[in-house]
C-alpha positions as CSV (number, residue, x, y, z in Angstrom):
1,X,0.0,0.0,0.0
2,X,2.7,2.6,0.7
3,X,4.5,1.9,-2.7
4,X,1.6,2.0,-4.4
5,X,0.3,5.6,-2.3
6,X,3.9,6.6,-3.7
7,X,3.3,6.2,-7.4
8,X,-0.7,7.5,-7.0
9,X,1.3,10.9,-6.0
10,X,3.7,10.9,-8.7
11,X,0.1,9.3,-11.1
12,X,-2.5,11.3,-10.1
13,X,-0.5,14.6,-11.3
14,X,-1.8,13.5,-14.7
15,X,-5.0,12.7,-14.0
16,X,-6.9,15.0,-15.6
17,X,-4.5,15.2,-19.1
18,X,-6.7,13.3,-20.6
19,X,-10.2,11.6,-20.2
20,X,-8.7,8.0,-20.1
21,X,-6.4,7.4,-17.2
22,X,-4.0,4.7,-16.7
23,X,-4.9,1.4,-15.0
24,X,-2.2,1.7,-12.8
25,X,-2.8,5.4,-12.1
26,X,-6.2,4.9,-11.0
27,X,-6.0,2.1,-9.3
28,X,-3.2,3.8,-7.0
29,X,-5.9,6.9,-6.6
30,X,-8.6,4.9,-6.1
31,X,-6.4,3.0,-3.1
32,X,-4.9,6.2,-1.6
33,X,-8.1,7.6,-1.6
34,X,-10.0,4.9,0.1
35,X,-7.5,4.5,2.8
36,X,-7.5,8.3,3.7
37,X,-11.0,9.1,3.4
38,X,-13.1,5.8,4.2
39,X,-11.0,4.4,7.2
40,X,-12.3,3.1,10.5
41,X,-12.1,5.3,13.7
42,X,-9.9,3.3,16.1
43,X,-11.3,2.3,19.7
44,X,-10.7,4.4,22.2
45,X,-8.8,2.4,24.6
46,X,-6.2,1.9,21.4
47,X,-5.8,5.8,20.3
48,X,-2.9,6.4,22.0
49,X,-1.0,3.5,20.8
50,X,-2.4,4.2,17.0
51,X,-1.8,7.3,17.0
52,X,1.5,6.7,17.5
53,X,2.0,4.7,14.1
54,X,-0.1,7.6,12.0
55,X,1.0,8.7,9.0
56,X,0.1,12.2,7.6
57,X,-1.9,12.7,4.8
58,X,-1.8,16.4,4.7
59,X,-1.3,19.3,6.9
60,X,-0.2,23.1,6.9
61,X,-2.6,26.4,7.8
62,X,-4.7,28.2,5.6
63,X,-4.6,32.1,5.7
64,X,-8.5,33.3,5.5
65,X,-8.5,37.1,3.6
66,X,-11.7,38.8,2.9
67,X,-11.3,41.9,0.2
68,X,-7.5,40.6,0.5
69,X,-7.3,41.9,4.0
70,X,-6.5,38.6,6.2
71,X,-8.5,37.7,8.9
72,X,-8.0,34.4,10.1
73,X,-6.2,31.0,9.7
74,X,-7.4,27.6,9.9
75,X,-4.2,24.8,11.3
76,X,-5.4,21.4,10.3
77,X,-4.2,17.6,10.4
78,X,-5.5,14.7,7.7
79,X,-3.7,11.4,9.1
80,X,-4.2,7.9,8.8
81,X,-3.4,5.4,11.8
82,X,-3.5,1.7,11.0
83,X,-7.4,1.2,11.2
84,X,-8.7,5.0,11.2
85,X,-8.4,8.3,9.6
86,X,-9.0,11.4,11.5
87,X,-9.3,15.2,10.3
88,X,-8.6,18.0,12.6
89,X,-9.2,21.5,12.5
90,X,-8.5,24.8,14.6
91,X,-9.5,28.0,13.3
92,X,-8.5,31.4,14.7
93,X,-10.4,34.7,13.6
94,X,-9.0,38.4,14.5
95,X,-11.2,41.0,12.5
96,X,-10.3,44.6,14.4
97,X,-11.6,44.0,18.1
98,X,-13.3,40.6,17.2
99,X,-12.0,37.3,18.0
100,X,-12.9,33.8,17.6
101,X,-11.3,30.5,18.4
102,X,-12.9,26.9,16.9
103,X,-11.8,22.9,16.8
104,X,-13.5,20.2,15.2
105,X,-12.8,16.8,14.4
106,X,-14.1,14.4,11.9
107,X,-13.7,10.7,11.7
108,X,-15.3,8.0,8.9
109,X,-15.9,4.4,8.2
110,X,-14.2,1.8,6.4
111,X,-17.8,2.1,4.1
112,X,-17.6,6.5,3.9
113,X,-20.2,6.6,6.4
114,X,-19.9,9.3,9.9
115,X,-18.8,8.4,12.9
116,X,-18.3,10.7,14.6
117,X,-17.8,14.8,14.5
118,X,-17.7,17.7,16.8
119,X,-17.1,21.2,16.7
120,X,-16.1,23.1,20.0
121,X,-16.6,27.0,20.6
122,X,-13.8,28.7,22.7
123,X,-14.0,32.1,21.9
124,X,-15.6,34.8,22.8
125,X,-18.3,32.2,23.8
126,X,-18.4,28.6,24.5
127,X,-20.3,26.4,22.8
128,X,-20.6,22.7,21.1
129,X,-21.8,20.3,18.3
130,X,-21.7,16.6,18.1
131,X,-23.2,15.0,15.3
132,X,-23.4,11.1,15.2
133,X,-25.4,8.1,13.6
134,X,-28.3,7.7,15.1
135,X,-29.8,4.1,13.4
136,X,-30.1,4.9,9.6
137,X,-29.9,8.5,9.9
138,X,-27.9,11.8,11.5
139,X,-28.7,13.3,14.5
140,X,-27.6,17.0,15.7
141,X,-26.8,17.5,19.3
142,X,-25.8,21.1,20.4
143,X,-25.2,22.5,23.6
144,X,-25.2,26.6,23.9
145,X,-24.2,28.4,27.2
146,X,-27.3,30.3,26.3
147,X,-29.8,28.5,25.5
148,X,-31.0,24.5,26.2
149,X,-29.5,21.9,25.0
150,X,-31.5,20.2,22.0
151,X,-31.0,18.0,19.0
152,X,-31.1,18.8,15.2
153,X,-32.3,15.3,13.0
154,X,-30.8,14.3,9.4
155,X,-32.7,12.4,7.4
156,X,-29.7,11.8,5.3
157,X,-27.5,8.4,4.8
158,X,-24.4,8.1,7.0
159,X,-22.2,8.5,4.1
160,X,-23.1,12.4,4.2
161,X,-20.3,15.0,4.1
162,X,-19.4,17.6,6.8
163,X,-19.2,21.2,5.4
164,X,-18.5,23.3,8.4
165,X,-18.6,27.1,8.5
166,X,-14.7,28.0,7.7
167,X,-13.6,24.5,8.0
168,X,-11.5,24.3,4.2
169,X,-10.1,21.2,4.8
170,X,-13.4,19.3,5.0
171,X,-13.8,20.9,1.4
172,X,-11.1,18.9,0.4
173,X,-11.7,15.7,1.9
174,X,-15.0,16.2,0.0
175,X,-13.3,16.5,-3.5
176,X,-10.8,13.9,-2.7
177,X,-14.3,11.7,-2.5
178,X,-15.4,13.4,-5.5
179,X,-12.0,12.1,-7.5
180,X,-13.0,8.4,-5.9
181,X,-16.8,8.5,-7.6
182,X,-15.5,9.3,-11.2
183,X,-13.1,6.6,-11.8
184,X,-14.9,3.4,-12.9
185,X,-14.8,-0.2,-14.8
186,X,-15.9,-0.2,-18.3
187,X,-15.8,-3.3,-20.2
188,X,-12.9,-4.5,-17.5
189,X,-11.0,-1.4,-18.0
190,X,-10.6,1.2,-15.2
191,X,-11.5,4.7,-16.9
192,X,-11.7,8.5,-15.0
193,X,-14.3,10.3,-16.5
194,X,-14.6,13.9,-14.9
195,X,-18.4,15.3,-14.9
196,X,-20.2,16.7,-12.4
197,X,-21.5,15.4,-9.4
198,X,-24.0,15.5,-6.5
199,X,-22.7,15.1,-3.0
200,X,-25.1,15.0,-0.1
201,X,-23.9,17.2,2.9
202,X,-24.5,19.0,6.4
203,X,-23.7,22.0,7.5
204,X,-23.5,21.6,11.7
205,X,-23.1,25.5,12.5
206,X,-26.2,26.0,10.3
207,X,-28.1,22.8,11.5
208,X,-28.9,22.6,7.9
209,X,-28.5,20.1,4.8
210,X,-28.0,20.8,1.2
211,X,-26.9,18.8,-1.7
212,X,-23.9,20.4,-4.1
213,X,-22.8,19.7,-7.1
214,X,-18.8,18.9,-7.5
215,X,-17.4,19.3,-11.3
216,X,-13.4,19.2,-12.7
217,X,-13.3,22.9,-14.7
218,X,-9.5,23.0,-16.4
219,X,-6.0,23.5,-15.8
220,X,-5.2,26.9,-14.6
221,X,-2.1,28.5,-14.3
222,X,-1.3,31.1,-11.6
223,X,1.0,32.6,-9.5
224,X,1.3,31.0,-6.2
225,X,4.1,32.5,-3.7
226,X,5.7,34.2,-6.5
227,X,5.5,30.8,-8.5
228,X,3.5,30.4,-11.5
229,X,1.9,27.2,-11.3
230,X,-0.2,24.5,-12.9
231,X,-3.1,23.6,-10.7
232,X,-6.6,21.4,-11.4
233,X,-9.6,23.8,-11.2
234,X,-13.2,22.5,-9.6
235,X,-16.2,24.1,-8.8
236,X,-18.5,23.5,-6.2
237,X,-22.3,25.0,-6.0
238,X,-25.5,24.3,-4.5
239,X,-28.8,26.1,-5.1
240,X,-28.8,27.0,-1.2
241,X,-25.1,29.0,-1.3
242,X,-22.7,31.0,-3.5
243,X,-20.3,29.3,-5.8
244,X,-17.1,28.3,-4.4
245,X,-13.9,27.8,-7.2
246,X,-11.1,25.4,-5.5
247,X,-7.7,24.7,-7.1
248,X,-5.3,21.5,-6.2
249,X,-1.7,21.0,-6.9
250,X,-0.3,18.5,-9.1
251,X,-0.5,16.7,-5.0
252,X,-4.3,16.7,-5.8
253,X,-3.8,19.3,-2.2
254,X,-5.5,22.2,-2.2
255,X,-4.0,25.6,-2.4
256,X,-6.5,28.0,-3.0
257,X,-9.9,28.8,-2.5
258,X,-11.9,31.8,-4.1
259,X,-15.6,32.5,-3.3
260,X,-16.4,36.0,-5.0
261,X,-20.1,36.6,-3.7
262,X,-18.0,37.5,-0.3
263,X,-14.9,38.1,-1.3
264,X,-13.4,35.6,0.2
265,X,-9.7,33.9,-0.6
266,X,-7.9,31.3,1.3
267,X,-4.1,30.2,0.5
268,X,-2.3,27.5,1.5
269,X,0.7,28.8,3.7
């Protein structure tokens, strides 16, 4: 598995070239992406000792600017321990005189389906979210230091994404899973086909669901850093929220982030 996550780096830098990929290629993407984005949360009495043998899939900071004026950064952690993957997330907001402080942490099934996620509060107030299968379904639980505790259903399947407020790196997890659904068997042979497609997701801050649509645009080159670079361009939109452009490395990591109905940007540090 780790030569073969190896050569899906070095592979999947050509994925989009050309509408037919390699067998090997995909095959590689198809494992690397299965073992970092569908793997098993670990038991709890084990975590220490797994976490311990993790292996990172992707971390670094995100700078958040708004009218390219920066506001805020978001540190996360994508790593894969023997039998789990785990996502973390802290995001730090200083606008003027206003500060803000979150976490969250999301973990998946060997099948794609939620375990387990929660978003904590810190500052200025101190609140939480926990969302967690609840038989066939999702179920909301949030507690507020000002006001009762109550719960938010889902009647979504477990395999729904999370799309947190500010949280970028869930957005990439979610087109790492979009890169999954698009490469597929025909006539025995293992073909990548970018189109667009429809991902079923939750929004915990908002206690709302929406479905978006996921679709492969073009290459783009840009400066990044002073560096004028080749990176793959994908859209995201839903009927419900503003469209967001995202652009990944030749990594298949993402660097950039533009949503102009707010003037938003985010760059990879």
């Amino acid at each position: 598995m780790r030569r073969c996550c190896a050569l899906c780096l070095l592979a999947r830098q050509k994925l989009f070239e050309s509408k037919r990929c390699t067998v090997q290629a995909i095959r590689c993407l198809a494992l690397c992406l299965l073992a970092l984005a569908l793997a098993a949360p670990s038991l709890l009495s084990a975590r220490s000792k797994a976490e311990q043998n993790a292996t990172t899939i992707d971390s670094g900071t995100f700078s958040i600017l708004v009218g390219g004026r920066k506001v805020g950064t978001e540190t996360f952690a994508i790593k894969q321990l023997p039998t789990s993957s785990v996502a973390t997330s802290e995001i730090k907001i200083e606008d003027g005189g206003s500060k803000a402080r979150q976490t969250s942490e999301l973990r998946l099934s060997p099948k794609g389906e939620l375990q387990h996620y929660e978003w904590h509060e810190l500052a200025p107030g101190k609140n939480e979210i926990v969302v967690e299968p609840q038989e066939d379904f999702l179920v909301e639980r949030i507690t507020s230091e000002t006001e009762k505790k109550f719960e938010q259903p889902f009647l979504m399947p477990l395999t729904t994404m999370v799309l947190d407020d500010f949280f970028f790196s869930d957005w990439e997890i979610l087109t790492w899973r979009y890169l999954a659904s698009i490469c597929k068997t025909v006539n025995g042979a293992t073909q990548c086909v970018p189109q667009k497609s429809q991902f079923g997701v939750i929004v915990p801050r908002q206690h709302a669901s929406m479905v978006v649509s996921i679709e492969f645009i073009g290459r783009d080159h840009m400066p990044i850093h002073g560096t004028e670079t080749e990176l793959s361009h994908y859209r995201i939109s839903s009927e419900e929220a503003s469209d967001w452009d995202l652009w990944f490395d030749g990594n298949q990591k993402l660097v950039r982030i533009l949503i102009p109905a707010t003037k938003m940007e985010v760059l990879r540090d």
